[in-house]
Structures are given as structure tokens and as C-alpha cells.
C-alpha positions in Angstrom: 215.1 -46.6 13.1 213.8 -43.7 11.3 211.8 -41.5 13.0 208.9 -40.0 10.2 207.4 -36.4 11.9 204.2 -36.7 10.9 203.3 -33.8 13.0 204.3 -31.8 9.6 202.4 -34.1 7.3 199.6 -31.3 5.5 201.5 -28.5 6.7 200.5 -25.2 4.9 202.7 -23.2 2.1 205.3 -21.1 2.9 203.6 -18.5 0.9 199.9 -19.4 2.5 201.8 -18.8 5.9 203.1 -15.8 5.2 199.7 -14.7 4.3 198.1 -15.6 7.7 198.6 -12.2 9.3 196.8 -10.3 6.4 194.0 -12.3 6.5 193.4 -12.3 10.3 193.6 -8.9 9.7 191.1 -8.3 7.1 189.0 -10.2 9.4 189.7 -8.3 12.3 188.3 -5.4 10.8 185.2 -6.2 9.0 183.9 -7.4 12.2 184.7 -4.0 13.7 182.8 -2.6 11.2 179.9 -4.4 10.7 179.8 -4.6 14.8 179.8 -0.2 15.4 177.3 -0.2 12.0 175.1 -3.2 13.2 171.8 -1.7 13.0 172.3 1.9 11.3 171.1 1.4 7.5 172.1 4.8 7.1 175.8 4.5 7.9 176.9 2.2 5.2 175.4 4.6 3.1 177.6 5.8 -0.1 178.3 9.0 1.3 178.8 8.1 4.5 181.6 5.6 3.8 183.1 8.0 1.7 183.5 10.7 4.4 185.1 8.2 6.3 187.7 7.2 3.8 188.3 10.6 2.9 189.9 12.5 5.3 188.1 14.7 7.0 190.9 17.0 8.6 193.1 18.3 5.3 196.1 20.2 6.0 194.8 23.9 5.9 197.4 26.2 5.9 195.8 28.3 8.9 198.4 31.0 9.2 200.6 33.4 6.6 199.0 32.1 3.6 197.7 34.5 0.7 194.8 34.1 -0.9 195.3 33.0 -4.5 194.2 36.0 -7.0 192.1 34.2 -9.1 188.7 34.9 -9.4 185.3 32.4 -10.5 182.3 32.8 -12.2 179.7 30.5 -13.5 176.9 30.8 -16.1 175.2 28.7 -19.0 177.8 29.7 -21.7 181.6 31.0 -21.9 182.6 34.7 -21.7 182.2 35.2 -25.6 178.8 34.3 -25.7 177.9 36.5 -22.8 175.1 38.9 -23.8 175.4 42.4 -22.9 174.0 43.0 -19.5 176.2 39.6 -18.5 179.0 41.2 -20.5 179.0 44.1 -19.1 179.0 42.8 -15.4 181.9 40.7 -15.8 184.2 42.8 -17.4 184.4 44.8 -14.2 186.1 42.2 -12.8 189.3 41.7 -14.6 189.2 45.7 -15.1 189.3 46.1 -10.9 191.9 43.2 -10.8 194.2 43.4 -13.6 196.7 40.9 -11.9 194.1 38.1 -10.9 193.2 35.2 -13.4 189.6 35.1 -14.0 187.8 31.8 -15.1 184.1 31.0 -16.1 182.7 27.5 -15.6 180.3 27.0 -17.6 177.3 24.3 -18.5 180.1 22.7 -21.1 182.6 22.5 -19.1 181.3 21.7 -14.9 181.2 18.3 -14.9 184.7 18.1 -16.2 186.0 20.4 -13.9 184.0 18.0 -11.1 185.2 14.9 -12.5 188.9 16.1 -12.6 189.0 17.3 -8.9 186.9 15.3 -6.9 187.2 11.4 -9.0 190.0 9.3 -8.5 192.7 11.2 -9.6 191.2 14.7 -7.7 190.2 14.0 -4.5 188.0 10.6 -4.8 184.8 12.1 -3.5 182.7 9.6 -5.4 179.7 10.9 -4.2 180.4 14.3 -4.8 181.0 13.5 -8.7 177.6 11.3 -8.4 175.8 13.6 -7.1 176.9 16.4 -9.3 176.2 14.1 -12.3 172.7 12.9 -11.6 171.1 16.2 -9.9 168.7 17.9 -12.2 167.7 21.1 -10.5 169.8 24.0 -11.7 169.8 26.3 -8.5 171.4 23.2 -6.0 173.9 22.7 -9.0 175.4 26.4 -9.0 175.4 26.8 -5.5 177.1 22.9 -4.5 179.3 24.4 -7.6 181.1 27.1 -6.2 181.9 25.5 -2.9 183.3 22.7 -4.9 185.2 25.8 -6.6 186.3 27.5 -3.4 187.0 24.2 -1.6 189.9 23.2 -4.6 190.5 26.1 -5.5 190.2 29.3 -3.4 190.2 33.0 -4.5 186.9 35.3 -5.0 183.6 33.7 -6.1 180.9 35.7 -7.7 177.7 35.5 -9.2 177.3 36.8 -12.7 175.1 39.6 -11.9 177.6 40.9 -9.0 179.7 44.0 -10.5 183.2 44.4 -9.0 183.2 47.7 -7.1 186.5 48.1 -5.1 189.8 45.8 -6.2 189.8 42.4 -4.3 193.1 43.4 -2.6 191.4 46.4 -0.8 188.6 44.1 0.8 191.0 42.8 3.9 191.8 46.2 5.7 193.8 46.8 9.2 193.7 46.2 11.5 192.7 42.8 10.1 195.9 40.7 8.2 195.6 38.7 5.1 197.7 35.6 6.7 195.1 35.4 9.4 192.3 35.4 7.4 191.1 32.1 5.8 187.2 33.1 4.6 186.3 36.6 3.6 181.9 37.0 4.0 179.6 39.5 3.9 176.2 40.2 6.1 173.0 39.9 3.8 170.2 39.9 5.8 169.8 41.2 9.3 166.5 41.4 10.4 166.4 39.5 14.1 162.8 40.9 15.1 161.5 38.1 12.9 163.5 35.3 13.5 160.5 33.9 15.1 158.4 34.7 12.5 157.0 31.4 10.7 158.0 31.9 7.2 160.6 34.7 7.7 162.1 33.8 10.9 164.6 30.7 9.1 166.0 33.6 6.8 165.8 36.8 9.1 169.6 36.2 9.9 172.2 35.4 7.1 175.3 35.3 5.7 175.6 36.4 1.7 177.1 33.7 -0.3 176.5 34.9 -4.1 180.4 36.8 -3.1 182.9 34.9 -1.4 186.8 34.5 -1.0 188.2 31.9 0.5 191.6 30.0 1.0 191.8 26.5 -0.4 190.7 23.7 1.1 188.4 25.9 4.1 187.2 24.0 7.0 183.5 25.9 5.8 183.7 24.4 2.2 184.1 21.2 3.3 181.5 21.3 6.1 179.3 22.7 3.4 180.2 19.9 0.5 179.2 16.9 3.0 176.2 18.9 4.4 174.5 19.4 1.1 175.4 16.0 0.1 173.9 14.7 2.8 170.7 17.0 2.4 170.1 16.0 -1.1 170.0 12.4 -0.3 167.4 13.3 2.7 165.5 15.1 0.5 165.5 12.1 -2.4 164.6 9.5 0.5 162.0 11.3 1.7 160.8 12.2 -1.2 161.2 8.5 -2.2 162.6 9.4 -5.8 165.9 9.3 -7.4 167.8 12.1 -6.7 167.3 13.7 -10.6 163.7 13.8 -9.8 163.7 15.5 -6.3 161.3 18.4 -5.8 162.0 21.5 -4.2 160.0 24.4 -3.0 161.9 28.1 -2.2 162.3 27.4 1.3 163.8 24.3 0.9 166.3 25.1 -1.5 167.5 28.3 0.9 168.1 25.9 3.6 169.7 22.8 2.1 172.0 24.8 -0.5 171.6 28.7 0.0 172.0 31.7 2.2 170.7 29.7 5.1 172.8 26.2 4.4 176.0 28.7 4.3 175.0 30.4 7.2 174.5 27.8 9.3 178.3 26.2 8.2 179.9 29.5 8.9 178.5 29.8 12.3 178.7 25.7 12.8 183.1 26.5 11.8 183.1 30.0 13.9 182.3 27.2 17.3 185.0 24.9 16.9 187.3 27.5 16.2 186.4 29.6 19.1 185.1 27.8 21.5 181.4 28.7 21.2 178.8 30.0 18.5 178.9 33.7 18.2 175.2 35.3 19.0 174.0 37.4 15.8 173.9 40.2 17.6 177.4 39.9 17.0 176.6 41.2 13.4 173.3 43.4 14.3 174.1 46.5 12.6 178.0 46.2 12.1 180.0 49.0 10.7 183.3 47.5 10.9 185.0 44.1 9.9 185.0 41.6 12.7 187.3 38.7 12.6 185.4 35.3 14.4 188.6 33.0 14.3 189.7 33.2 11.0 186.3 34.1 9.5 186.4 37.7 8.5 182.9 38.8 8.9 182.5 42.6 6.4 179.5 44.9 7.0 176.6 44.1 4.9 177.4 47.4 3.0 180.4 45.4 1.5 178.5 42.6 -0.7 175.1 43.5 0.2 174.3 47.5 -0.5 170.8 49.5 -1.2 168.7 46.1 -0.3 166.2 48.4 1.2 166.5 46.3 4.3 168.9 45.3 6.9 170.5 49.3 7.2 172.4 48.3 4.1 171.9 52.1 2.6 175.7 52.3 0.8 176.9 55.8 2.7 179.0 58.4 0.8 181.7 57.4 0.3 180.5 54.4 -0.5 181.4 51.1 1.1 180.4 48.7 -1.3 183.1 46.7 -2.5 180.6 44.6 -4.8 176.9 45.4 -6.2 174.6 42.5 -6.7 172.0 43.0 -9.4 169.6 40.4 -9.5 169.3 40.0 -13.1 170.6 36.5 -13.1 167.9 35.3 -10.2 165.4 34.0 -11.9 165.5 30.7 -9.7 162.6 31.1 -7.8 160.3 30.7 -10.5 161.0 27.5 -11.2 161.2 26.6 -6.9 157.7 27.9 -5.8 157.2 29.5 -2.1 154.0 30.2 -0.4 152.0 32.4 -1.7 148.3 33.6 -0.6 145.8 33.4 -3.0 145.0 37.4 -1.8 147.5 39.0 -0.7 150.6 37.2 -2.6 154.0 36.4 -0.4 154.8 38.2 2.9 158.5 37.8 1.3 157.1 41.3 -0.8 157.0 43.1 1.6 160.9 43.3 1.8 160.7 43.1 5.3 158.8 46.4 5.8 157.1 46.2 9.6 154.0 47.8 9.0 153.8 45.2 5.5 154.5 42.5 7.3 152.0 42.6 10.2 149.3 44.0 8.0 150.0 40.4 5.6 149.9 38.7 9.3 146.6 39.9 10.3 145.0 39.5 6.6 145.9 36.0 6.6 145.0 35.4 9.7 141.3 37.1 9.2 141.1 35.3 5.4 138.2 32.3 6.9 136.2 34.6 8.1 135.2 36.9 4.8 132.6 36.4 2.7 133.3 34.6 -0.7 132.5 37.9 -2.7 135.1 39.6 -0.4 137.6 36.7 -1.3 137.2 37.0 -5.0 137.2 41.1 -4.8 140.5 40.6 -3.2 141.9 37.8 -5.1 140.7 39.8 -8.8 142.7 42.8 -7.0 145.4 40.9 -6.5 146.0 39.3 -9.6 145.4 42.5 -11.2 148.2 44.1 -9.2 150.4 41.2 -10.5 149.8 41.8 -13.7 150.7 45.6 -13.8 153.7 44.5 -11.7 155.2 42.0 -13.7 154.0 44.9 -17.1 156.2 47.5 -15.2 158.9 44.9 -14.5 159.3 44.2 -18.3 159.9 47.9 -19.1 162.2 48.3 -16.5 164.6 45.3 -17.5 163.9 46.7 -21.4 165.4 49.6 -20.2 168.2 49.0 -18.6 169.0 46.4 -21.9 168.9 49.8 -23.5 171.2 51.7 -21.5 173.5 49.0 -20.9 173.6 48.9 -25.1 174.1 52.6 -24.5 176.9 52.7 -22.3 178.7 49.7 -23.7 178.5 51.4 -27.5 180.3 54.4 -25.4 182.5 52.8 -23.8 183.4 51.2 -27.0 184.0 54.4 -28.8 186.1 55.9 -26.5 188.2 52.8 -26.4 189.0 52.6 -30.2 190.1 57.0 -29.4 192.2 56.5 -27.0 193.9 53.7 -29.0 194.2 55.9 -31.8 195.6 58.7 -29.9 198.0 55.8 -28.2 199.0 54.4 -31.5 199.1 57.8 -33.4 201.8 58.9 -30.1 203.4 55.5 -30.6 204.1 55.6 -34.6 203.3 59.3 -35.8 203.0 59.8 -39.2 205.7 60.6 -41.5 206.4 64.6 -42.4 205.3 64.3 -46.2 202.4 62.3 -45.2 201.5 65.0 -42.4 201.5 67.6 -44.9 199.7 66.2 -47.4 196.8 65.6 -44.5 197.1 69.0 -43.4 196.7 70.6 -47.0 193.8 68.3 -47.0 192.4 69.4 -44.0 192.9 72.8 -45.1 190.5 72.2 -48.6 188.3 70.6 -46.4 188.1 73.7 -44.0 187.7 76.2 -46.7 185.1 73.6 -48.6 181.2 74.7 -47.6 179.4 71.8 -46.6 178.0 69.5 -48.7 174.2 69.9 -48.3 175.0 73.8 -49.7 176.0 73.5 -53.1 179.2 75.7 -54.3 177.3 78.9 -56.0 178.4 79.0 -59.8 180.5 82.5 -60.9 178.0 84.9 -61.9 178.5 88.1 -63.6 176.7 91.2 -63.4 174.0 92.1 -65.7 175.2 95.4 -67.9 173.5 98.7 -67.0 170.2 99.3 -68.3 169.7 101.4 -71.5 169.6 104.7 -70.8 166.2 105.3 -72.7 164.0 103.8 -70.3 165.6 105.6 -66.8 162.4 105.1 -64.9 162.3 101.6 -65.1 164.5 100.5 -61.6 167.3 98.3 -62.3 166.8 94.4 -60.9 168.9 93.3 -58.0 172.5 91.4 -58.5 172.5 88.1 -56.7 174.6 85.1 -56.2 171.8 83.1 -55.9 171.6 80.3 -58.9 167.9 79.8 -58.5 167.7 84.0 -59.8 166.9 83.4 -63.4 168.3 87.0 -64.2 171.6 86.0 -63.4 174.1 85.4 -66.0 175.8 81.7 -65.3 179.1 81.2 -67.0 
């Protein structure tokens, strides 16, 4: 009798079972996912699933690394179209530090440079390269730019209006080593009495970021990368606008991308690695390098001299191992901050005490004048603006003329010393000497051009002897004497 097991009959594929696991799997974890998401919007945001998929803790190489000598700028157009004041700025860079490389990003070349490191063959930070791409304003691009730079990359960042003072390799000192040193910053501003101040207070304590040197792949970088990422899509939500058309006052761009967005990422890396976030007084007034984990914290002297605030006067010798000079910060035009309609921004005063509460206590008294005291003061005002931003232009015309000055010198002495270096290297041959020295010799005993050589003259002959009274006329050598004889 033949026993049929129809317990088998519709049995699935060897291949189908071999599947099962994968697919129960799968399953498995998109209802993990969708279960610690259920009911956050937010998290299945692009940039949120990215972090997540990209890891978050790189290998960092903490210990006995060097930081790589290269060094990074970035401006509108390459080196060779550089005009003079840029020029002039840059060059001190490679001249300080003959053995680093030194690169320019530039508008041509950004989003490749993007596209390469952080898409799918770079890292695959999707949303960085999005968010690179679409954004618009020009200040959030340069300053998301060089902490993509310093992130991949590593080295010295630097602003094009910052001028190399002291070599890179002088800037670690003892008893401070390079191998335990991963991020090299500078103090900018240190002004704690107004950190409660309304408009000042958010900026009275920073970090400087338009100089940095960094290891790659910095736990700050990255902190800052997914912090400004995050910030810009805030800002476009709340803003309800694609992220292209985003709007952004002075303030706003200081704390999402600036001074105040890097501050905040340095202190936020100085906790984790020791434990708890350092008080500023920490940095009130330093005159030495202080090490903060393996953020090495230089005196705002270094990267941040003759502000006129913050005790940044640059001592003899000097301390400064950059100068920034502001030439290229033109952003906050474009990024407008609050400004009283009478006595202009407290941010003028340059954080002079008796300026700042004498702004306070205007402001605060403005209601209560009379209109014709508002539009005296207002007329003044804008008057004051106008002879400021007159004085301004001559100033910037002049130093465009000096800079032309001292680059024309610099050029000349250049092209001597390579003719002394190639007249040592290949001197002339003896004949060839000679001849120049006989030359040399015609041209010594020539009179200059602008007096003409005197044609030979002769003497006039005595004058008869029957008129002896008559007095004889003077000799000369002088052509224009018509009683000269010319032969």
C-alpha cells in the first residue's frame, strides 16, 4: 500500500526557505524602527537618518599623531586672480611655511571638493552634499566649508585677510606636545561683564574660528558639521522656506555658523573629554596656552591681536602668530543686525564701557523725546555715517596704495637678488667682462646727457695793437658765446 505524504504537498522552494531568515529579519527591524520613531516627525528626517547611518564615533587618532602641514584657504577665485591686497596676504603663508602644501578652494571648485568627500564615494553624508548644494547665503557656505575642510582634511585653516606671522610649527610650544594635541584655537573675544547683556551678552565670550588647525577627522568638526546642518534646516522650517531662500539677520548667522556656533562645539567637546565644561574664566585674561583635553586653547594675542578689546594689545615682542585684517568681512552688510534709528549699533562701540551704557541709557530714554529731538538726533546720526563710511573709503584707498607700494618693492628687490644669484651662479666670461668694464669706463667719463658735450673752441687772436684801450672780450667754452670760434 503506498503511503502518499501529503503533509509536503505545497511545500515552499528550497531557495524561498533559505530566504525565510532574511525576511523575518528585515521585518524585525522596521518594526523596531518605526516603534522608537512612532510619533517624532523629526527623526525620520534626512539628516537625522543619516547621522544614524553614518557613524558617529570615527577612529580619531587621539595620541602621537602630527598634524598634517598643509594649509587652506578659500575665496571667490584661484591664487592667480587674487588682487593685490588678497595677494599680498596669502603669500605670507607659504613664505612662513616653506615645507607645507597650501591649497585655495575656491567658488569653481567647492562643490567638487564637497561632492568628492562627503557623496558616496567620500564619506556618504548626503545631506551634507545637499545642503552645501542648495544653500544660497555666502557667509554659512564659507564657514560650514572649512569645517568640512578641517574635518577630511586637517592642517591650518585661514581666512583670506589673516597674514601668517610666526611659522605653523612654532604655534604648539612646551610644555604642551604636538601628539597630544588634536585642535589648536585661539581666544577672540573676552568680555564676561556683558554676557548678560541683551544683544552683547551671546557674543561677549568666544572662541576665533577665521584661524584654526586641526587633526583630521576632530570630534569638534564633526559636532560642528551635524550642528549646522541641523540649524539650517530649523531655520528653513521655521522660516517655512526652502533652504536656498532662508533669511538671516547678524545674530543669527554668529550663532548657527560663526564665532558663537564654534564656541559652543569646543566647549560642548572640552565636557566629554574632561568630565565637565570648563568655566570661561578659564580663559579671562590668559597669557599662556592651556590644554582642555586635547584642545589647545592659545592666548587671544595669538590669532586675535590689537582688537582694541578683550586685553588683546600684541606686547613687544610680539605674540601674534597671525594678524587678521578684516578686509575680506564684508558679510554683515548683506546679514543686517539691529540698529537704532539714533544712535546706530551698540556693536560700535567695540565694547568700550562708558559707550556701551551711554547706548543703554539713550535707548532706553528714546520714547520719551520730543519728535524734533528724534529727528535732530537721527539727521546727526546719519550725518556721522556718512563722514564715516567717507573716511572709511580713503582709508581702504590707501592702504590699496601702499600695498601696490610695497608689493612693486618687494618685486624689485626680488628680480636683484636673482641677478646677483644668477650673475654668482654663471659669471660672465673674461672678454665679455672687459668689454663691459671699458664700457663702463666711457660711460663714467661721458657727462650726462641733459649737458651737451661743449664743441672745441679756439681762442680768439690778440687784439690789434692800435686800439690798446679797447679791453679784450672774455675766452669761454660756452657754445651759446657768439665770439667764440667753433671748429
Amino acid at each position: 500500500m503506498q503511503v502518499t505524504n501529503t503533509i509536503f504537498v505545497g511545500r515552499p522552494s528550497k531557495q524561498i526557505r533559505r530566504a525565510l531568515p532574511v525576511y523575518f529579519a528585515c521585518i524585525f527591524i522596521a518594526l523596531v524602527f518605526f516603534n522608537s520613531y512612532s510619533g517624532d516627525a523629526s527623526s525620520l528626517k534626512p539628516s537625522s537618518i543619516w547621522k544614524r547611518v553614518w557613524p558617529q564615533s570615527p577612529l580619531y587618532p587621539k595620541t602621537n599623531s602630527k598634524f598634517p602641514k598643509k594649509i587652506w584657504q578659500t575665496w571667490k577665485v584661484d591664487p592667480l586672480e587674487f588682487d593685490e591686497r588678497d595677494s599680498g596676504r596669502a603669500r605670507t603663508w607659504p613664505q612662513k611655511n616653506p615645507g607645507h602644501r597650501y591649497e585655495v578652494l575656491t567658488d569653481g571648485n567647492d562643490m567638487d571638493y564637497v561632492e568628492r568627500n562627503f557623496g558616496p564615494d567620500g564619506l556618504n553624508r548626503l545631506d551634507v552634499v545637499y545642503m552645501y548644494r542648495t544653500l544660497t547665503a555666502r557667509i554659512i557656505k564659507a564657514d560650514l566649508l572649512r569645517y568640512l575642510i578641517m574635518y577630511v582634511e586637517g592642517g591650518v585653516y585661514a581666512d583670506i585677510d589673516v597674514e601668517a606671522v610666526q611659522p605653523v610649527d612654532t604655534w604648539i610650544q612646551a610644555p604642551h606636545d604636538e601628539g597630544q594635541v588634536g585642535l589648536v584655537i585661539s581666544v577672540e573675544i573676552d568680555e564676561p561683564d556683558w554676557n548678560k547683556h541683551k544683544i552683547l551678552g551671546p557674543k561677549s565670550q568666544s572662541f576665533c574660528q577665521w584661524t584654526i588647525m586641526a587633526k583630521p577627522k576632530h570630534p569638534v568638526m564633526l559636532r560642528l558639521i551635524d550642528n549646522v546642518v541641523a540649524w539650517i534646516e530649523t531655520m528653513a522650517n521655521k522660516q517655512s522656506k526652502g533652504v536656498a531662500e532662508i533669511e538671516l539677520n547678524f545674530d543669527e548667522v554668529l550663532s548657527g555658523t560663526g564665532p558663537s556656533a564654534f564656541t559652543t562645539a569646543v566647549l560642548a567637546e572640552m565636557a566629554i573629554q574632561v568630565g565637565k565644561e570648563p568655566p570661561w574664566e578659564k580663559f579671562h585674561r590668559l597669557n599662556e596656552s592651556t590644554l582642555i583635553g586635547d584642545i589647545l586653547v592659545l592666548p587671544v594675542q595669538s590669532f586675535a591681536s590689537n582688537q582694541g578689546h578683550s586685553h588683546s594689545e600684541d606686547p613687544e615682542p610680539t605674540k601674534a602668530l597671525v594678524r587678521h585684517h578684516y578686509h575680506a568681512s564684508l558679510w554683515p552688510s548683506r546679514h543686517p543686525r539691529y540698529s537704532h534709528p539714533g544712535y546706530g549699533m551698540v556693536e560700535e562701540c567695540n565694547w568700550t564701557p562708558d559707550c556701551v551704557h551711554e547706548w543703554d541709557k539713550n535707548v532706553a530714554n528714546w520714547d520719551a523725546l520730543p519728535q524734533d529731538a528724534k529727528d535732530k538726533q537721527i539727521a546727526e546720526h546719519n550725518k556721522m555715517l556718512e563722514e564715516k563710511s567717507a573716511q572709511e573709503e580713503k582709508e581702504r584707498l590707501d592702504r590699496e596704495k601702499e600695498d601696490r607700494e610695497n608689493r612693486e618693492k618687494e618685486q624689485l628687490e626680488t628680480c636683484a637678488k636673482l641677478q646677483i644669484e644668477k650673475l654668482k651662479e654663471h659669471p660672465l666670461p673674461v672678454d665679455n667682462q672687459t668689454e663691459i668694464q671699458k664700457d663702463e669706463k666711457k660711460e663714467g667719463d661721458a657727462k650726462p646727457a641733459e649737458t651737451p658735450t661743449p664743441p672745441l673752441v679756439l681762442a680768439a687772436p690778440p687784439a690789434p695793437e692800435a686800439n690798446p684801450a679797447e679791453p679784450r672780450k672774455p675766452v669761454t667754452d660756452n657754445p651759446r658765446h657768439t665770439d667764440a670760434i667753433k671748429i
